[in-house]
PAMARNU-165540 format. One line per 8 residues: number of its first residue (from 0); their letters; for each residue z, y, x of N, C-alpha, C, O. Coordinates in pm, 1 decimal, padded with zeros to 6 digits. Layout:
% residues N
NUM = a = Z:Y:X:Z:Y:X:Z:Y:X:Z:Y:X  ... $
***
This chain:
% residues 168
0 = xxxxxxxx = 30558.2:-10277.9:10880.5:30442.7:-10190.9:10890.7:30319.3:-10278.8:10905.2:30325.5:-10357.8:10999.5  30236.8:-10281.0:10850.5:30057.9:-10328.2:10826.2:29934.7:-10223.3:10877.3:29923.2:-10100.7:10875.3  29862.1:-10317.0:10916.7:29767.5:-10225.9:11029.6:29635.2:-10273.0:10957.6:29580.3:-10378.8:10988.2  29582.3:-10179.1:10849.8:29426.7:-10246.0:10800.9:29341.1:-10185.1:10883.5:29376.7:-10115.5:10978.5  29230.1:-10207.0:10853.3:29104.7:-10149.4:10919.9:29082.6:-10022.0:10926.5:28972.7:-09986.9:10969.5  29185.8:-09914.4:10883.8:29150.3:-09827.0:10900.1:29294.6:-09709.4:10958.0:29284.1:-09598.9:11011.2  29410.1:-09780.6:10924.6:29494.5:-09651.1:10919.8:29636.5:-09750.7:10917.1:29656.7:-09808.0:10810.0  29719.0:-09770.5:11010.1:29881.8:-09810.1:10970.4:29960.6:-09713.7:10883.7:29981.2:-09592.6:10891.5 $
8 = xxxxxxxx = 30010.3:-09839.9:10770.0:30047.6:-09802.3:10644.7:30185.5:-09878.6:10640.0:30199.8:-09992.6:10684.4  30321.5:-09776.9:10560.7:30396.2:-09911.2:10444.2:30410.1:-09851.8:10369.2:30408.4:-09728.8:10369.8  30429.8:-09931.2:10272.8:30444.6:-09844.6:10173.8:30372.3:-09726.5:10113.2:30280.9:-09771.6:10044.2  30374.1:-09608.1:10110.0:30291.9:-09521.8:10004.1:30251.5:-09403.4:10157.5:30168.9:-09312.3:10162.5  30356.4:-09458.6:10275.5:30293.6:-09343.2:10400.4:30179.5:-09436.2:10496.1:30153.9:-09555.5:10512.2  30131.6:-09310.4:10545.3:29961.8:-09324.5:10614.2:30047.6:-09291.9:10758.1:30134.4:-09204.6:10756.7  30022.2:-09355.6:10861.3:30083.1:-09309.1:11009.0:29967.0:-09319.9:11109.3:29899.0:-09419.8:11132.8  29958.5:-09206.3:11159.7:29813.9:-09228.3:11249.0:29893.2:-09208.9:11373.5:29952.1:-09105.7:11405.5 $
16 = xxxxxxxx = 29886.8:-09335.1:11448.5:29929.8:-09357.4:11578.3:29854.8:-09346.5:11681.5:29735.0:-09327.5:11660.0  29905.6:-09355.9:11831.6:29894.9:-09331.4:11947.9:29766.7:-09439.5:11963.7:29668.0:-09419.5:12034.5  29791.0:-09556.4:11882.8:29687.8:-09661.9:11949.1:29588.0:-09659.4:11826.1:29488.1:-09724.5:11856.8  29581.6:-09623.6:11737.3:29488.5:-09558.0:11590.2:29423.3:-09495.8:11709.9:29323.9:-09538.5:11768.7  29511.5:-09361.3:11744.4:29356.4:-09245.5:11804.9:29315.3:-09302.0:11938.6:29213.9:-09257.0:11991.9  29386.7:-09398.5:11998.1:29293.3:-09509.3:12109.1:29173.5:-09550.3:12092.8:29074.9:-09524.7:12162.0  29185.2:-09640.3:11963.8:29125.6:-09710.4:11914.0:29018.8:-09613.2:11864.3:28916.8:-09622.1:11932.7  29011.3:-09526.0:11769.1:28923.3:-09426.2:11736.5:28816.6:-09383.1:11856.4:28693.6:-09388.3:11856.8 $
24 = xxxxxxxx = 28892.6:-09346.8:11938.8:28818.4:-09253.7:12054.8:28718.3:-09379.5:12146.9:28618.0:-09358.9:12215.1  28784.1:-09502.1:12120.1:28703.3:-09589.1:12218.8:28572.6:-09614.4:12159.9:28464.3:-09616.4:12218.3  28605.0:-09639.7:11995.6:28471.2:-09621.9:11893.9:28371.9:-09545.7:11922.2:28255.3:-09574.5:11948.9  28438.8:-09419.6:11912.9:28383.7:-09285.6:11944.2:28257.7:-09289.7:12075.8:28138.8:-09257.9:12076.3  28350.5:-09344.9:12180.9:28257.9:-09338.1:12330.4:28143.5:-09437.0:12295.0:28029.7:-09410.1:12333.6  28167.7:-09550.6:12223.2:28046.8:-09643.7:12195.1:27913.8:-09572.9:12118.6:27794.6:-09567.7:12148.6  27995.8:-09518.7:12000.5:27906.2:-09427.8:11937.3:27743.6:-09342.6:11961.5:27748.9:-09234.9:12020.9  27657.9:-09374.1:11932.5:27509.4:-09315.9:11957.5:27554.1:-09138.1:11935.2:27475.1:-09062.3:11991.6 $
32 = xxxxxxxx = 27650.7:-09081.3:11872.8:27676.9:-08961.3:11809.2:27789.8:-08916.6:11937.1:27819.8:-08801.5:11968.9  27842.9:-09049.7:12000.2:27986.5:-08984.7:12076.6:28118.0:-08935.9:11943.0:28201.5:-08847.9:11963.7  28112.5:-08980.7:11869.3:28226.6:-08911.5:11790.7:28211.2:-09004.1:11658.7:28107.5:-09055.5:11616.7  28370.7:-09013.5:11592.2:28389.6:-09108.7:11504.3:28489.0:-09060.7:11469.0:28586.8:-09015.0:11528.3  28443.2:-09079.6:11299.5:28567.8:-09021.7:11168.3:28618.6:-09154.0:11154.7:28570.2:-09261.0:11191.5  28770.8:-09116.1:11069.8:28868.7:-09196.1:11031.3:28901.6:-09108.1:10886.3:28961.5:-09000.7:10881.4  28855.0:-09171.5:10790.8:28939.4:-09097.5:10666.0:29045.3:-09174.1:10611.4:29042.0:-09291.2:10573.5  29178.7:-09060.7:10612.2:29265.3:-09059.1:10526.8:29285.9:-09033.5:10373.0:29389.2:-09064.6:10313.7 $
40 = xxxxxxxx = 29179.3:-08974.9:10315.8:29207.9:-08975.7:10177.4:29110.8:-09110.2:10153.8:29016.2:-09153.3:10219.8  29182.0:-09163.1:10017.8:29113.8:-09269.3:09962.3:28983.9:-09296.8:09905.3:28909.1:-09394.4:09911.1  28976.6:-09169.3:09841.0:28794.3:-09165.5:09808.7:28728.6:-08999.3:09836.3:28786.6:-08892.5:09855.6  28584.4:-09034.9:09828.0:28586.1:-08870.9:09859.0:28547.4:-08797.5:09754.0:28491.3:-08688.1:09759.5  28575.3:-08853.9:09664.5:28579.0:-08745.4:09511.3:28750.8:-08683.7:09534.4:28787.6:-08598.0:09454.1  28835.0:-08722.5:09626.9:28988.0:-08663.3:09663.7:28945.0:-08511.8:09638.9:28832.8:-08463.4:09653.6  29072.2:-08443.8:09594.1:29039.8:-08330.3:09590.3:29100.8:-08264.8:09710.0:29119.9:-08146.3:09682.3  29127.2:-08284.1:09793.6:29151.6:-08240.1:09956.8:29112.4:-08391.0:10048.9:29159.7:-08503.8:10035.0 $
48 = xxxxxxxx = 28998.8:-08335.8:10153.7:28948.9:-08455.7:10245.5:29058.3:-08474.0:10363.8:29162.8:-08424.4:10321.5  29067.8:-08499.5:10429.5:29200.5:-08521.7:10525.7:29097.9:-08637.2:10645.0:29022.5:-08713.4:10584.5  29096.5:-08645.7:10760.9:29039.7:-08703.0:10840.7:29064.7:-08684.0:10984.0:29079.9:-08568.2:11023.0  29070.6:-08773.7:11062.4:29069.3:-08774.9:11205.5:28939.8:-08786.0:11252.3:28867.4:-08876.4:11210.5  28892.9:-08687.9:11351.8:28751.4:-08697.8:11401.2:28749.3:-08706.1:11564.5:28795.5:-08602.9:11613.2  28719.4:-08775.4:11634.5:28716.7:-08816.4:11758.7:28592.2:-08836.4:11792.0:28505.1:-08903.3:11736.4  28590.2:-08761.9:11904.1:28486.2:-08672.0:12014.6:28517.3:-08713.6:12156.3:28627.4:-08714.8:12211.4  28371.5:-08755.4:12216.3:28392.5:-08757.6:12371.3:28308.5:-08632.1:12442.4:28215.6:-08575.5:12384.9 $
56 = xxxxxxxx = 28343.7:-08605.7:12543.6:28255.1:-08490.0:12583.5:28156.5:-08499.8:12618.8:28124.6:-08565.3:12718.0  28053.4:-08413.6:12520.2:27895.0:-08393.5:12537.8:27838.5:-08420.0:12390.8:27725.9:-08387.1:12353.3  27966.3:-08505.7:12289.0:27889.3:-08503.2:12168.4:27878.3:-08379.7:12082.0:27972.4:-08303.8:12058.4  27740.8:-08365.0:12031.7:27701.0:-08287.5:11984.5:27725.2:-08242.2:11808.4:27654.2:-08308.0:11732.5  27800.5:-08156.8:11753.3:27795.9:-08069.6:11658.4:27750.5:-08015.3:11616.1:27808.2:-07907.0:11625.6  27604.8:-07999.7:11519.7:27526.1:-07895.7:11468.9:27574.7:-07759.3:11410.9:27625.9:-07746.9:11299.6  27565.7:-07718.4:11447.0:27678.6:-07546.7:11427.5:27656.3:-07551.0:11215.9:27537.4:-07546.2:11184.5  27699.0:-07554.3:11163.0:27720.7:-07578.9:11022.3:27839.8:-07438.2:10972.1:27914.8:-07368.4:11040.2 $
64 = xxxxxxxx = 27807.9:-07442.3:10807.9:27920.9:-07354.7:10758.4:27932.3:-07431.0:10623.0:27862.3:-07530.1:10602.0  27998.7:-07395.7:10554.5:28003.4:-07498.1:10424.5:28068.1:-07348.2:10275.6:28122.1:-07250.6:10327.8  28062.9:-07346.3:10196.5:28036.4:-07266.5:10061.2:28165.5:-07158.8:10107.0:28267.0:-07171.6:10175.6  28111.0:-07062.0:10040.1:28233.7:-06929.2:10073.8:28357.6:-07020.2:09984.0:28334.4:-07085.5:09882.2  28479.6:-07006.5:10044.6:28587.6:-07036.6:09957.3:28637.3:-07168.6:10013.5:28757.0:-07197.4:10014.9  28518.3:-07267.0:10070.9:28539.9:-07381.3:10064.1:28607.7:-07359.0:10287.2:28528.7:-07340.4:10379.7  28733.1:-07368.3:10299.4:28739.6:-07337.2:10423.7:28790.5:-07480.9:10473.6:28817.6:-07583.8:10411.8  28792.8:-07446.1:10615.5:28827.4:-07583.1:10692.5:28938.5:-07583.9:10799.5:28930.5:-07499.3:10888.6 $
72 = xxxxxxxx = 29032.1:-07663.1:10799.7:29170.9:-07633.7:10874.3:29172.1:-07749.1:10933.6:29168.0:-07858.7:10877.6  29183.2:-07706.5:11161.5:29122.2:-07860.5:11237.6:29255.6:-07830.0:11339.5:29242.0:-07722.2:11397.4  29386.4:-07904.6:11374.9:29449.4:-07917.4:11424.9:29424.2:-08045.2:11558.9:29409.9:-08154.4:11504.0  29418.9:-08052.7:11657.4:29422.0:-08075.9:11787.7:29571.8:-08188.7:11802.2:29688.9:-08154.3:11818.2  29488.5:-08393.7:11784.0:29571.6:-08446.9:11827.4:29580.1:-08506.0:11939.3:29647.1:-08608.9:11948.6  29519.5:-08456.9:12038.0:29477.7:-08521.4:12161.3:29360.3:-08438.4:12232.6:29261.0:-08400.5:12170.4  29379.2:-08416.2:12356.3:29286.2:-08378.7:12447.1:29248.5:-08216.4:12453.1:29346.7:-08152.4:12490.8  29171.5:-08161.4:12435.2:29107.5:-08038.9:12410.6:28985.9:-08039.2:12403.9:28896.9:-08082.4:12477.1 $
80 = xxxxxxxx = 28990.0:-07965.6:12270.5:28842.3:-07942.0:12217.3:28815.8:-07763.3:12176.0:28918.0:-07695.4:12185.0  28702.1:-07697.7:12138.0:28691.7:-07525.3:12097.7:28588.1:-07532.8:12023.4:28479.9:-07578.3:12060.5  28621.2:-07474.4:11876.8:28575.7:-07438.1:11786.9:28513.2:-07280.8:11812.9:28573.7:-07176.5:11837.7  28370.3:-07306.6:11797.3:28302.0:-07194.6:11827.1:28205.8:-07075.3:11702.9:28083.6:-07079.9:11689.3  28277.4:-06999.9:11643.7:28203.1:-06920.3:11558.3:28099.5:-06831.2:11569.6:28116.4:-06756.7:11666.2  27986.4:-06807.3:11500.8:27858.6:-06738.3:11511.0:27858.6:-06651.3:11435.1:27924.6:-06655.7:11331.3  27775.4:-06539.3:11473.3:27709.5:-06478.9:11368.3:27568.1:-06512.2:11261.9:27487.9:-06579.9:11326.2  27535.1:-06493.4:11169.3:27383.5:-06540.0:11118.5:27279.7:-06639.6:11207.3:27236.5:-06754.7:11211.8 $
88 = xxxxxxxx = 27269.3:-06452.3:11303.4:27200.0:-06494.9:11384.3:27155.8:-06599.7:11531.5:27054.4:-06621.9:11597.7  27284.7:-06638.7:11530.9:27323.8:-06778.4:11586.6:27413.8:-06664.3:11776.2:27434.4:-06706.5:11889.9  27431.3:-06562.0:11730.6:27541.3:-06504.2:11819.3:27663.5:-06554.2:11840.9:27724.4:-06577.0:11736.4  27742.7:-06588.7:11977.4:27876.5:-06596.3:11957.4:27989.6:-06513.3:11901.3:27982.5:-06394.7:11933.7  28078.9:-06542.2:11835.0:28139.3:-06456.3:11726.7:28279.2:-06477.7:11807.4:28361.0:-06387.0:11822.4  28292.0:-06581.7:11846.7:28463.4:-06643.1:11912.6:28419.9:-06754.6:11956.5:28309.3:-06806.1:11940.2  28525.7:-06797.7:12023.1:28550.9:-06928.3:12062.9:28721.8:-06930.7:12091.9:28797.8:-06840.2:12126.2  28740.9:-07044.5:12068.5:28903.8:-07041.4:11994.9:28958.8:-07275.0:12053.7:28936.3:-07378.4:11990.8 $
96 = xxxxxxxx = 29010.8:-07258.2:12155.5:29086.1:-07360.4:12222.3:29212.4:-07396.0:12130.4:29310.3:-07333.8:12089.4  29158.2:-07537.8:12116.9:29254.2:-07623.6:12048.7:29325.4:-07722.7:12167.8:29270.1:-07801.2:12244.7  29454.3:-07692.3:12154.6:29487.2:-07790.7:12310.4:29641.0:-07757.4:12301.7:29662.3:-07653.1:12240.0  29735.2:-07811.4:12341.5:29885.2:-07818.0:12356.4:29977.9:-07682.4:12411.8:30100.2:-07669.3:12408.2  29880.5:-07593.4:12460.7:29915.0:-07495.3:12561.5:29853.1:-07351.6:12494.6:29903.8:-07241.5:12516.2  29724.3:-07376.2:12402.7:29727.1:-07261.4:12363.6:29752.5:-07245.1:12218.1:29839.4:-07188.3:12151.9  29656.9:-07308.0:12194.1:29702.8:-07302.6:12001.8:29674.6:-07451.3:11890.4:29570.9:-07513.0:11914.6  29718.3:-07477.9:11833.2:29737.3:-07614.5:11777.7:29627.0:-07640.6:11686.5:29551.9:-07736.2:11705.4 $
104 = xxxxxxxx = 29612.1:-07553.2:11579.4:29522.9:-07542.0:11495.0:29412.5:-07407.5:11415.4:29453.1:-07293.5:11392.8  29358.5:-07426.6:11403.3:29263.7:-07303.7:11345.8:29245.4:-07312.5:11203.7:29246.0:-07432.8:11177.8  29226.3:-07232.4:11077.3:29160.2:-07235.6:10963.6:29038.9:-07189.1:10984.7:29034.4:-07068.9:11011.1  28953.2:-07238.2:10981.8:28785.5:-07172.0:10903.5:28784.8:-07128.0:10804.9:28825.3:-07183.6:10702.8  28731.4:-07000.8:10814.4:28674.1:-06987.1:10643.3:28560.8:-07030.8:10610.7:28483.1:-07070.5:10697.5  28538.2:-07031.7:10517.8:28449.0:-07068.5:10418.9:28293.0:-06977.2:10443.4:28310.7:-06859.1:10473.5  28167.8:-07016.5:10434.2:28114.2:-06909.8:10462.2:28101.5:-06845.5:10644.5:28043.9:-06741.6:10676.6  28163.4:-06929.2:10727.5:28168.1:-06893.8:10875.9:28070.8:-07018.1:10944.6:28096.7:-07135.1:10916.5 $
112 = xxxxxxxx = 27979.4:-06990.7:11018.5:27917.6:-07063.2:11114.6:27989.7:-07110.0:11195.6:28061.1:-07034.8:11261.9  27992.1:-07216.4:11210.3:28081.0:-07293.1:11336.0:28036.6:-07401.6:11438.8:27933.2:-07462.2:11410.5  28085.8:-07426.6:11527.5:28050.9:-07565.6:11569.6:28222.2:-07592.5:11652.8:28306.3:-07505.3:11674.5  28230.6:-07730.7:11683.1:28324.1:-07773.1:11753.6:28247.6:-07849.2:11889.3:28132.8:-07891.7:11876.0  28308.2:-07860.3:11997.6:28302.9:-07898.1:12136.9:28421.3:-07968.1:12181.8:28535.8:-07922.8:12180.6  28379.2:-08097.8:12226.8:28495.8:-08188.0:12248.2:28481.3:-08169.7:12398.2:28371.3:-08178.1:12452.7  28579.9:-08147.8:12456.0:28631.1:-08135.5:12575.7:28659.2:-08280.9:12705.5:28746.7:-08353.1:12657.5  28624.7:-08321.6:12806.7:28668.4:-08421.8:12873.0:28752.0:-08469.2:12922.0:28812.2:-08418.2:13016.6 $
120 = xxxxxxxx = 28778.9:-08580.8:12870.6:28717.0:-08690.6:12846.0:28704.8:-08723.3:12730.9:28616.3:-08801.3:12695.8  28796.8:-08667.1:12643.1:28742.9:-08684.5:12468.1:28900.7:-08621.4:12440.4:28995.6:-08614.3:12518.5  28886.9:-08570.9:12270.5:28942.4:-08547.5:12161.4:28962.6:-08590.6:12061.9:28877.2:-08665.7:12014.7  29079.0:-08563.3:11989.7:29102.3:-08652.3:11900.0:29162.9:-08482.6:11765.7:29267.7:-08421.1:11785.5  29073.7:-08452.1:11658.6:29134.7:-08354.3:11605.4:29147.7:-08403.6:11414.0:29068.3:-08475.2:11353.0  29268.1:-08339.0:11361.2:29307.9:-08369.9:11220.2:29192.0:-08285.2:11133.4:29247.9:-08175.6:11135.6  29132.8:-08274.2:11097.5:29075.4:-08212.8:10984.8:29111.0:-08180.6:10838.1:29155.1:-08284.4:10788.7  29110.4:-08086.4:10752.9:29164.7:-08088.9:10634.0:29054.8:-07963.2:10552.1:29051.8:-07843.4:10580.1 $
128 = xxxxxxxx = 28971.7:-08034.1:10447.3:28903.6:-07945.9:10376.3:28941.4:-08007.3:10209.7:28984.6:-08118.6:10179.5  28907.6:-07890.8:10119.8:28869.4:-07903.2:09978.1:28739.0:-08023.3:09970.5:28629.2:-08028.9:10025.7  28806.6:-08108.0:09879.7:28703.1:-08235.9:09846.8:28664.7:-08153.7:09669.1:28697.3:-08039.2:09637.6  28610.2:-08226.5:09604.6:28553.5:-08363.6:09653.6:28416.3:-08329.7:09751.4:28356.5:-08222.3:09758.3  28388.6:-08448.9:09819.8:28310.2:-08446.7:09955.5:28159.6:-08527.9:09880.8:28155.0:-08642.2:09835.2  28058.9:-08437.5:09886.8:27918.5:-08415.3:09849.3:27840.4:-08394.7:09943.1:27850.7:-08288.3:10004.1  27706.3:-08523.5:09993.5:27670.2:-08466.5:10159.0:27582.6:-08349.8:10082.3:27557.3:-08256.7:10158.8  27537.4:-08335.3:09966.8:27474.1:-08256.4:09951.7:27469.3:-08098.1:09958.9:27382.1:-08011.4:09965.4 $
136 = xxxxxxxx = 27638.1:-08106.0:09953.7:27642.9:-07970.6:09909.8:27768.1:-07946.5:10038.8:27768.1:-07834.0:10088.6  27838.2:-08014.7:10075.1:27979.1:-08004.8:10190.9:27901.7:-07887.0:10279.8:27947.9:-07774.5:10260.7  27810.0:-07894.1:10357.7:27740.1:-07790.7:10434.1:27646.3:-07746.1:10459.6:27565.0:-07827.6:10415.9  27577.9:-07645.7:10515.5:27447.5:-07588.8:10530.7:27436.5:-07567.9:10684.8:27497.3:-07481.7:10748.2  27342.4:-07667.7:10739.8:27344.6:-07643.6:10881.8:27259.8:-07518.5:10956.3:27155.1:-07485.8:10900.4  27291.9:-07458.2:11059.1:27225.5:-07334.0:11099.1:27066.8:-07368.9:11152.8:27041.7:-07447.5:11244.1  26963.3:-07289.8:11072.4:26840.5:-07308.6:11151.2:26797.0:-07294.8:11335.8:26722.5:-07356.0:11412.4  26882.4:-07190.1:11345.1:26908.1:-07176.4:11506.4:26928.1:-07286.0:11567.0:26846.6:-07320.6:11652.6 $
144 = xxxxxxxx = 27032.2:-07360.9:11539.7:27099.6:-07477.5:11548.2:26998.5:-07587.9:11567.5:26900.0:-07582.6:11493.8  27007.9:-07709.4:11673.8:26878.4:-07801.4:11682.4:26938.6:-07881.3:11612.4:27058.2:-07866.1:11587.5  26856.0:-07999.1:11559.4:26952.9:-08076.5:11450.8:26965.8:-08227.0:11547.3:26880.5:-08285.9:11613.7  27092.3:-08253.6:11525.0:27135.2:-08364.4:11587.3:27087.9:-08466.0:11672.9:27001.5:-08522.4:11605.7  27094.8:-08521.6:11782.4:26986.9:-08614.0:11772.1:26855.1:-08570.6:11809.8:26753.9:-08640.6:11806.8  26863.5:-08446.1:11846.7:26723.9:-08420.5:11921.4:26702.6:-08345.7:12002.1:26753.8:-08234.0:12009.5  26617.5:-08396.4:12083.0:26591.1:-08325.8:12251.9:26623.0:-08172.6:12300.6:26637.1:-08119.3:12410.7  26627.1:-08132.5:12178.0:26688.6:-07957.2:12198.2:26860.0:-07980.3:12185.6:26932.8:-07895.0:12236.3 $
152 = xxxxxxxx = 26915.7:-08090.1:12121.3:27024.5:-08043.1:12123.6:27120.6:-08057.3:12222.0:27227.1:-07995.8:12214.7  27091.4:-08139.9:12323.0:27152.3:-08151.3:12468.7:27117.5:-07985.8:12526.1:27193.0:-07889.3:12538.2  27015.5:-07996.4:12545.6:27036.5:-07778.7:12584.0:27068.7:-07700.3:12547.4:27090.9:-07598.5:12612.9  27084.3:-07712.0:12434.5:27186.3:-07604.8:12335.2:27258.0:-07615.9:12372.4:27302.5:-07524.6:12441.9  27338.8:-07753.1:12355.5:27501.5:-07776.3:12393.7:27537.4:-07739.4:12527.0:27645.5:-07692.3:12562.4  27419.1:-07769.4:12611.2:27449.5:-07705.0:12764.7:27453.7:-07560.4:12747.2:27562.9:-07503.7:12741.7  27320.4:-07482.0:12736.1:27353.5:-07337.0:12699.7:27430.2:-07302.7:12659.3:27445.7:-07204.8:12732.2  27535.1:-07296.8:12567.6:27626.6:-07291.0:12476.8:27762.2:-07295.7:12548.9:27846.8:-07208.9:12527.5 $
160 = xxxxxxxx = 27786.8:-07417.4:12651.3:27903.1:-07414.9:12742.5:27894.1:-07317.2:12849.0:27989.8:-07275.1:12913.9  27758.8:-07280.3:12864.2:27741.5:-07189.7:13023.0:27791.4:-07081.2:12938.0:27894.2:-07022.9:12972.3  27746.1:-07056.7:12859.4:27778.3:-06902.5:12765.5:27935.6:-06874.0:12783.3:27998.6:-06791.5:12849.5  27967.7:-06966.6:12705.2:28135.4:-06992.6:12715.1:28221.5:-06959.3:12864.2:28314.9:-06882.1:12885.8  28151.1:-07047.1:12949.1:28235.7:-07051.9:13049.0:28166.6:-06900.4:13145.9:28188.6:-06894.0:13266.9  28104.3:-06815.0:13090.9:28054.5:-06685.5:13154.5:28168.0:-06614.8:13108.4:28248.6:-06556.6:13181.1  28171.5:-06622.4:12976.9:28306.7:-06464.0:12874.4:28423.1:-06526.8:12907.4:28527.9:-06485.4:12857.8  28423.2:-06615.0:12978.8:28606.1:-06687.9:12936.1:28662.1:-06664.5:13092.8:28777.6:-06695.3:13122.3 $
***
């Protein structure tokens, strides 16, 4: 077995290990974003994207949806994290726990407002969408939504957990 820079491999299988999503998540905490991809498909003209995304808690997600049709399926390999759906109008629609105890994975549809919330001390979740992967066109982020990286979006993300932890 061979360990490149990105993914332990032999042969024609991809194995994402215990010390892969270590290693990921420690990235992750260094991270200005708190969170760090790992792609598994080879290019992103792939026609299915496949990726590990690792989250520490507090990094921020711009609530995004991406083309009707085009949906998104995020399975939970480590920790707990909740995928949170909206309405238009930037309403809570659900919120839906990815974690060992309640449910493993979620599909998105296509066309659904979302955001994800990595849970503490961090997460580690599989991702799987329709490629090929276009920053242009992959998603449409919510105007409600503060955009990354800026002074509104730490209060959102706070607002957003108080909300949560009021209905739950």
């Amino acid at each position: 077995m061979v360990r490149t820079a990105t993914v332990w491999h032999n042969a024609l299988m991809k194995i994402v290990t215990p010390a892969l999503i270590d290693d990921l998540i420690l990235r992750a905490s260094r991270s200005p974003r708190g969170r760090m991809n790992l792609n598994l498909h080879e290019q992103l003209s792939d026609p299915i994207n496949r990726f590990v995304n690792a989250g520490t808690e507090g990094s921020y997600v711009r609530a995004h949806r991406h083309q009707p049709g085009r949906w998104e399926l995020m399975a939970i390999l480590r920790g707990r994290a909740r995928v949170v759906t909206f309405a238009d109008d930037g309403a809570i629609t659900g919120a839906y726990a990815l974690d060992a105890e309640t449910a493993l994975a979620v599909e998105i549809p296509g066309a659904c407002w979302h955001t994800v919330i990595f849970h503490a001390p961090s997460a580690a979740v599989l991702e799987v969408k329709p490629g090929p992967y276009d920053v242009k066109t992959d998603k449409e982020f919510a105007a409600w939504a503060p955009a990354e990286g800026s002074r509104e979006a730490a209060d959102f993300l706070h607002s957003l957990a108080a909300e949560l932890e009021r209905r739950c």
